[in-house]
N, C-alpha and C positions, 0 to 999 in steps of 0.2 A: 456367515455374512451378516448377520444380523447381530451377532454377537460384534462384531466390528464395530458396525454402525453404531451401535448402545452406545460404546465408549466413547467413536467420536463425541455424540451426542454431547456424555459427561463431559468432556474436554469442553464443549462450546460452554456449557453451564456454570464450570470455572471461568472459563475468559467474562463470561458475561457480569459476574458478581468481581470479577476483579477490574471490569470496566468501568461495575457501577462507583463502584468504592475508591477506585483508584485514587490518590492525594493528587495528582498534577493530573494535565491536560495528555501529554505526550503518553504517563501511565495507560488511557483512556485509546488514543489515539495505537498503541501496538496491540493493548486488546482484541480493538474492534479489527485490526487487522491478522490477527491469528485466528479470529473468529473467522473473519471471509476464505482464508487459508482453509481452513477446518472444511468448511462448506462447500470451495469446489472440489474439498479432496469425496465426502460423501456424493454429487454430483456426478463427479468421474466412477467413482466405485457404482452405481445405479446405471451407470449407462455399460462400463464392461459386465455388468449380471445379467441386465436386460437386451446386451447388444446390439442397442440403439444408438451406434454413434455420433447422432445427431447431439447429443447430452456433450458431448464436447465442443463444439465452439459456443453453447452456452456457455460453457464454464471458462473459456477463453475469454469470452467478451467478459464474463464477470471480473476476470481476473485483471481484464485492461481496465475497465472502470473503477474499480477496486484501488489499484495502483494511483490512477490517474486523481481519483477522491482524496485520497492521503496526502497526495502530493499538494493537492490545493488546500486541504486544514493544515497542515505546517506551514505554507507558506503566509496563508489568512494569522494562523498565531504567533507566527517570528517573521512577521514581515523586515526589521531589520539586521537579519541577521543570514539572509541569503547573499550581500553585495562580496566582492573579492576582497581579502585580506593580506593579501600578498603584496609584498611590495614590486616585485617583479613583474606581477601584474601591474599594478597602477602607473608602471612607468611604461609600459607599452600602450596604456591607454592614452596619456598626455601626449606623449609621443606625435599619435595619432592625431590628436587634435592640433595640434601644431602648426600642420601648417602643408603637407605633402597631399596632396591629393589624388586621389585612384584613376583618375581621367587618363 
């Protein structure tokens, strides 16, 4: 078990230094996110040795916040590039505004 752990360890130490160094933002950005990966997998591994199941919705909430944190630095750094690009979309949107109302 401990021998496990080691590696993960090594594993986050990689992410870390390819975090630091990474050329782009997004490079940075799946780092930090294989890192948080790495983390509840060692969290969960600590709670089935210790059989403390409590160690898991810890690592549930980490993993929602985790997720939820990503979601908001891509969207903070391509703020233009979440809108619809479809044109099949945009023609359901005008559509909409048009003139029909939900009443």
């Amino acid at each position: 078990m401990l021998w496990i752990l080691a590696g993960i360890m090594v594993l986050v130490l990689i992410d870390l230094i390819k975090a630091i160094l990474g050329p782009t933002a997004i490079d940075r950005i799946l780092s930090i996110n294989a890192i948080t990966s790495k983390i509840i997998v060692i969290i969960l591994l600590i709670a089935f040795v210790r059989t403390e199941y409590g160690f898991t919705d810890i690592a549930i909430v980490f993993m929602l916040c985790s997720f939820v944190s990503g979601l908001w630095i891509l969207n903070v750094l391509t703020p233009g590039n979440w809108k619809f690009k479809m044109r099949a979309l945009r023609n359901l949107e005008t559509e909409k505004k048009e003139g029909v109302s939900d009443d």
